[in-house]
C-alpha positions in Angstrom: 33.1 16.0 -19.7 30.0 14.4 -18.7 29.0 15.1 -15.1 29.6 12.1 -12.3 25.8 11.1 -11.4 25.2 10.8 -7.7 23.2 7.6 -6.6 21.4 6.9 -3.3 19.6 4.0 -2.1 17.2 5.7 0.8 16.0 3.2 3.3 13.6 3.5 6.4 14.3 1.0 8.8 12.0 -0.3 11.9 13.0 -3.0 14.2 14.5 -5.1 11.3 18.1 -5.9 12.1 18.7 -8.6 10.9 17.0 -7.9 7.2 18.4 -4.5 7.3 22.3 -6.1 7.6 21.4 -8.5 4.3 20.3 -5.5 2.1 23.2 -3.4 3.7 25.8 -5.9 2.4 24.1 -6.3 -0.7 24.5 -2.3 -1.5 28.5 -2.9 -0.1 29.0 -5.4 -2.9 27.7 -3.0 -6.1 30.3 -3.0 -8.3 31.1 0.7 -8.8 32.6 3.1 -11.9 33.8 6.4 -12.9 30.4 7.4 -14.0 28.7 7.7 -10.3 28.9 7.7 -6.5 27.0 6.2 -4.4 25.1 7.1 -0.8 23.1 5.0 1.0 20.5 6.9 3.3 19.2 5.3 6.2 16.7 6.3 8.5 15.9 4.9 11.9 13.3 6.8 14.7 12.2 4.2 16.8 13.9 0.8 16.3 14.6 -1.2 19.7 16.4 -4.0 18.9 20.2 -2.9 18.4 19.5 -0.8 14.8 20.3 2.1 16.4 23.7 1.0 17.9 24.6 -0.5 15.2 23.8 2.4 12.8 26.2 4.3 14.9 29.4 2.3 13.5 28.2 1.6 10.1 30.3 2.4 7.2 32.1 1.2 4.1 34.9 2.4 2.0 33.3 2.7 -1.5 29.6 3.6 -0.1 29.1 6.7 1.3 26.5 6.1 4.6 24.1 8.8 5.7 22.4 8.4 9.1 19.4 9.7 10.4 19.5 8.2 13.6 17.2 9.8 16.1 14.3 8.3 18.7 10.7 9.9 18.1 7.6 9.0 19.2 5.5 8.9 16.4 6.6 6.4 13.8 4.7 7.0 10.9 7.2 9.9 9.9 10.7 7.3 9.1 9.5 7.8 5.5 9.6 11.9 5.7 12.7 11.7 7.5 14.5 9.8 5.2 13.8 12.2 2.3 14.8 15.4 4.5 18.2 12.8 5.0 19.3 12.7 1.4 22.0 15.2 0.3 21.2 17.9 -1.8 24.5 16.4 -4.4 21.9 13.4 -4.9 20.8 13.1 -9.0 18.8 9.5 -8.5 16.9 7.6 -5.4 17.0 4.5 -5.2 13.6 3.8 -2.8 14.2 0.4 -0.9 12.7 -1.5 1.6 14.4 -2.7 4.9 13.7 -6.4 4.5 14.2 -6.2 0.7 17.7 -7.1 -1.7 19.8 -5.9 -4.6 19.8 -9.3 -6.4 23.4 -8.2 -8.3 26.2 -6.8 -7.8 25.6 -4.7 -11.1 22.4 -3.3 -10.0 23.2 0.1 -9.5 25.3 0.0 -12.9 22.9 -1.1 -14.6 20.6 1.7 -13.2 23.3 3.7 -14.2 23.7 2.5 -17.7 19.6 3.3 -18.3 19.8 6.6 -16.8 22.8 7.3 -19.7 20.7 5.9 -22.2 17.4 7.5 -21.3 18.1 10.0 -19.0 17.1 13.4 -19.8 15.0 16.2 -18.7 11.7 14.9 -19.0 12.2 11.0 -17.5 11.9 11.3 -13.6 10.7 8.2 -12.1 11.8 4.7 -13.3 10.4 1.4 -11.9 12.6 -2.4 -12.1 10.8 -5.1 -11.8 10.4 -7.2 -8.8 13.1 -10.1 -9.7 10.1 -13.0 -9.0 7.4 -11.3 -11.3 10.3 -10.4 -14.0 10.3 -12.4 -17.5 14.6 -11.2 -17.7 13.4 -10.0 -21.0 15.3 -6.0 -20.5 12.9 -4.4 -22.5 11.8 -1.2 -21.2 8.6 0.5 -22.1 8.4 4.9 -21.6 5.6 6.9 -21.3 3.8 9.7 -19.5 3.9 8.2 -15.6 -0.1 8.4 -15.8 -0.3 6.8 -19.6 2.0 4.1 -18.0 -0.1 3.7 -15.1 -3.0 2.9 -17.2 -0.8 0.6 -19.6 0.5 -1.6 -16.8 -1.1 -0.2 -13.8 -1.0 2.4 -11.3 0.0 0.1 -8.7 2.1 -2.0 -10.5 4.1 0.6 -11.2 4.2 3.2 -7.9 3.3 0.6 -5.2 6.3 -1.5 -4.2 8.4 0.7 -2.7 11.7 -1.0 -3.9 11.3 -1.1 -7.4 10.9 3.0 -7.2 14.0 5.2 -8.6 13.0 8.9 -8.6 14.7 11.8 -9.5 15.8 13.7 -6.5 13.8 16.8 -7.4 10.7 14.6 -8.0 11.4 12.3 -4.5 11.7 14.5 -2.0 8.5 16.7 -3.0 6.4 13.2 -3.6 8.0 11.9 0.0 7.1 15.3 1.8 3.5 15.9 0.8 2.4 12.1 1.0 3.3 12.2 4.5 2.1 15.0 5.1 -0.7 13.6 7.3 0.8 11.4 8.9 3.1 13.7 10.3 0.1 15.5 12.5 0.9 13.4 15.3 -2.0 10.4 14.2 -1.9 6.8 16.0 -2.2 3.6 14.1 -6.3 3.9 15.0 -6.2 7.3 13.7 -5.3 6.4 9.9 -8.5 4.9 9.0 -10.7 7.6 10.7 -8.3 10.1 8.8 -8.4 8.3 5.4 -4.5 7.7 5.0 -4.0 5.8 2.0 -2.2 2.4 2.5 -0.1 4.1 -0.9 -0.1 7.7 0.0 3.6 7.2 -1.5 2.4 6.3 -5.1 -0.2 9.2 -5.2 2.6 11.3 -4.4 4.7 10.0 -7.1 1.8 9.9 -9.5 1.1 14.0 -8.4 4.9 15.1 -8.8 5.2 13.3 -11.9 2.4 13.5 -13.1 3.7 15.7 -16.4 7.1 13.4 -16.5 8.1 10.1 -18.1 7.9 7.1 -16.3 10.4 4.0 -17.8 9.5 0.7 -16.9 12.6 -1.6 -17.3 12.4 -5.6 -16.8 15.3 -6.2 -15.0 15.3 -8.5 -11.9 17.8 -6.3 -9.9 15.9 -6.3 -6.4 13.8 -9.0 -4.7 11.8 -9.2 -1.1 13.8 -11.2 1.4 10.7 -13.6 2.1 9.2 -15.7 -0.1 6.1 -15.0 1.9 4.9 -12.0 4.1 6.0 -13.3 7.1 3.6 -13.4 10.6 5.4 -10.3 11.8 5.1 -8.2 8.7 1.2 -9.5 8.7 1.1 -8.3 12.7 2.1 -4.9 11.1 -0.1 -4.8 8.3 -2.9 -5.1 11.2 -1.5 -3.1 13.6 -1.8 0.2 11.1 -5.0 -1.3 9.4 -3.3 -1.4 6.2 -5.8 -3.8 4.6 -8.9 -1.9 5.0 -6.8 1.5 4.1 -6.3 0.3 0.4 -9.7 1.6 0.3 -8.6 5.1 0.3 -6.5 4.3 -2.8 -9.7 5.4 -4.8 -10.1 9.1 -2.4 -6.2 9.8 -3.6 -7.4 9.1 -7.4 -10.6 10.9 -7.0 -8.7 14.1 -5.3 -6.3 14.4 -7.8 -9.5 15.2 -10.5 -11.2 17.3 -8.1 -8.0 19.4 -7.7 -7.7 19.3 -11.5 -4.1 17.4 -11.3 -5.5 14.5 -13.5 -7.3 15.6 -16.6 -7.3 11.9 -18.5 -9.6 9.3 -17.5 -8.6 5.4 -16.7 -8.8 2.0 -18.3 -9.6 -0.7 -16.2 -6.0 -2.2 -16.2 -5.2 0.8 -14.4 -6.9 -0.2 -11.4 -4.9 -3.4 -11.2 -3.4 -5.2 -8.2 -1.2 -7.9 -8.9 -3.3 -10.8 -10.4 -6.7 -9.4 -9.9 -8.4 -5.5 -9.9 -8.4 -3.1 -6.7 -12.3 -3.3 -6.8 -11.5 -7.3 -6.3 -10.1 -6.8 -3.7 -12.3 -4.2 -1.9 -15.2 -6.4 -2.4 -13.5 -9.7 -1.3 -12.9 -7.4 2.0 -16.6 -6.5 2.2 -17.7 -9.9 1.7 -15.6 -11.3 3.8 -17.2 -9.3 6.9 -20.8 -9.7 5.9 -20.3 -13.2 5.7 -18.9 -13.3 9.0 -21.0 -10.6 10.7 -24.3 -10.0 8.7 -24.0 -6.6 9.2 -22.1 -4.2 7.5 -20.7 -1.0 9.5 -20.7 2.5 8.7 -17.7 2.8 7.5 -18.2 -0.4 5.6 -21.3 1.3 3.8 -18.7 4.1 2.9 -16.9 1.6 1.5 -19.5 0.5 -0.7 -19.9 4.2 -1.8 -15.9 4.4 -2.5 -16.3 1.3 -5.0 -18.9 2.7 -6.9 -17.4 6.0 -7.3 -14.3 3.9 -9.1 -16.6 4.3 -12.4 -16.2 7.8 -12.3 -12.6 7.6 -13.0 -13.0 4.9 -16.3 -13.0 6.1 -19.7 -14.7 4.3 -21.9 -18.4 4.4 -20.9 -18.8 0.4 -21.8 -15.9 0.0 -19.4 -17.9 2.0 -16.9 -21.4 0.1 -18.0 -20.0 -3.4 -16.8 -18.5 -2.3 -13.7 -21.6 -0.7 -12.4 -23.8 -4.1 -13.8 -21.1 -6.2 -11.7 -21.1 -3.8 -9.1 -25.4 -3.5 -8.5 -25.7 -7.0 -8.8 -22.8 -7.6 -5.8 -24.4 -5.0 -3.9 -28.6 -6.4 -4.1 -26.9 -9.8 -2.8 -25.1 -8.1 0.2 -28.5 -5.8 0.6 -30.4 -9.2 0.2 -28.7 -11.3 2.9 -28.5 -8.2 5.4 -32.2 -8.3 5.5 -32.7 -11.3 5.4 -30.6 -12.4 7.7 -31.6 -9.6 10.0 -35.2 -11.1 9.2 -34.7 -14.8 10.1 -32.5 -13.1 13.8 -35.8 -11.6 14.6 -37.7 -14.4 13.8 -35.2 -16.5 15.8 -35.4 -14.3 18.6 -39.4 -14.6 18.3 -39.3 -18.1 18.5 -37.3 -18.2 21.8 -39.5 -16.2 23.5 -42.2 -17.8 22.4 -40.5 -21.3 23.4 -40.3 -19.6 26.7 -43.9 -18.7 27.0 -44.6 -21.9 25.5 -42.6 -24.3 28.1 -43.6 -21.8 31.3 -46.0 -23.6 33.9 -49.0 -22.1 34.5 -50.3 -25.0 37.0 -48.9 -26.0 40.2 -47.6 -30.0 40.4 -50.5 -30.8 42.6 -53.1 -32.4 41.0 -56.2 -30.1 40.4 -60.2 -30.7 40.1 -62.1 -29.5 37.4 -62.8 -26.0 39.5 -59.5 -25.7 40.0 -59.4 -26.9 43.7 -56.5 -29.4 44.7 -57.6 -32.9 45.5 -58.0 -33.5 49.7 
């Protein structure tokens, strides 16, 4: 007799009530089978609007609820403490977001129903599609998780965290070691002096299964509950300086080669972000601030350094020959209009003092002779 799977849907939760509830009722409603049970882990460490009460009385009948449910001061460890959450009994993760949705009740069975037909000792992550980017089509496409990565992108296939189903085995390891630094006791001002990765989760996923399948299924079985990042999720986003931490996105890649994890090289659609490229979207970031400050910082001159060390990773050398012409010729403009700008600020700063020398008096208002005497 074939053995009963064991499902759980792990979710860190932080000061989202009301979004946690939706997703909540949405994992009550899975229709359920003979084949597997399923847990729902939820983690909650420093919520202050009710989660925790309410956490204290939740449970269902079908779903079997596992609570880690305990106040800590630093934040940045729900992740960690989720995975240490999930029973030992648990075949499959489900990874999903707080203010996220199962868009079916047949969600989990259809997870299910792929795991029967593909499951087997070498496939241990698989992703589903976000349901608004999903063409419904059900085709799935398997591969080594770093072949996949440069087929559809590293990104697009580790980053959101809601369209992730990992082996147990695989999970907690990836979970545990990509949070590792946060768990050092760092502030939200600490993680860009620190270099945390704003996807420290997918470079773990990428290192533990790095010798595993990865299945990519088009399904639309999960969905963000906005349409739009909303202004509070934005608020957080610059509270932790997410945006400028996608810059250490390249220092996972680039660690995993000097630590000899990663032996193959990347095509450029591995670097991709949604509609455009990560380097895109570092340089947009760059750009953005020199055209607003004329001056780049220090750790914006890193920056620059981190972009151009994405080449190293490519693997055709004519991939790597365009990306450095684009890359010279971006950098000479931002060189260019530093120094010049710096240039015309001097100059500027010239002419005011010489406008002050300029307009100064250097006669009194009485009215002088030629030898200088005033007029009696």
């Amino acid at each position: 007799m074939k053995k009963k799977l064991n499902i759980a849907i792990a979710i860190p939760t932080y000061n989202r009530l009301d979004k946690l509830k939706v997703a909540i009722e949405k994992i009550k409603t899975q229709e359920l089978d003979d084949r597997f049970n399923l847990t729902c882990v939820i983690s909650n460490i420093a919520s202050q609007d009710g989660t925790s009460e309410f956490l204290e009385n939740l449970k269902d009948a079908d779903v079997k609820f596992v609570i880690w449910n305990k106040p800590e001061e630093n934040i940045f460890v729900n992740w960690r403490r989720c995975a240490e959450a999930i029973p030992l009994e648990i075949d499959w993760v489900w990874f999903h977001g707080d203010d996220d949705y199962l868009t079916t009740p047949q969600a989990v069975k259809g997870l299910v129903d792929i795991i029967d037909q593909q499951g087997d000792e070498k496939l241990a992550l698989i992703h589903i599609c976000q349901a608004r980017r999903s063409q419904k089509t059900g085709k799935m496409i398997r591969g080594n998780t770093f072949d996949l990565c440069n087929e559809i992108g590293y990104h697009e296939l580790l980053g959101w965290m809601s369209s992730i189903v990992v082996r147990r085995d695989k999970f907690v390891p990836a979970i545990m070691r990509s949070t590792e630094p946060l768990a050092q006791g760092l502030k939200a001002d600490d993680l860009l002096e620190n270099k945390v990765s704003a996807y420290r989760h997918s470079a773990g996923f990428l290192e533990e299964c790095i010798a595993d399948d990865a299945l990519f299924v088009d399904a639309p079985w999960v969905e963000p509950q906005d349409a739009a990042q909303t202004e509070e999720s934005m608020k957080r986003w610059q509270e932790s300086h997410e945006g400028e931490r996608y810059f250490y996105v390249v220092d996972d890649i680039l660690s995993m080669y000097e630590r000899g994890l990663l032996q193959k090289k990347c095509r450029p659609m591995f670097f991709r972000y949604l509609t455009f490229s990560f380097w895109d979207r570092y340089a947009a970031f760059l750009l953005a601030s020199i055209i607003q400050t004329a001056k780049l910082t220090d750790r914006q001159r890193e920056h620059w350094l981190r972009l151009r060390k994405m080449a190293d990773c490519f693997l055709l050398e004519r991939d790597k020959k365009v990306f450095l012409q684009w890359y010279f010729s971006i950098t000479s403009q931002v060189t260019h209009y530093e120094k010049i700008h710096a240039e015309v600020t001097q100059l500027r700063d010239n002419l005011i003092e010489q406008y002050k020398f300029t307009n100064s008096a250097v006669y009194p208002f009485e009215v002088l002779t030629a030898d200088g005497n005033l007029l009696r």
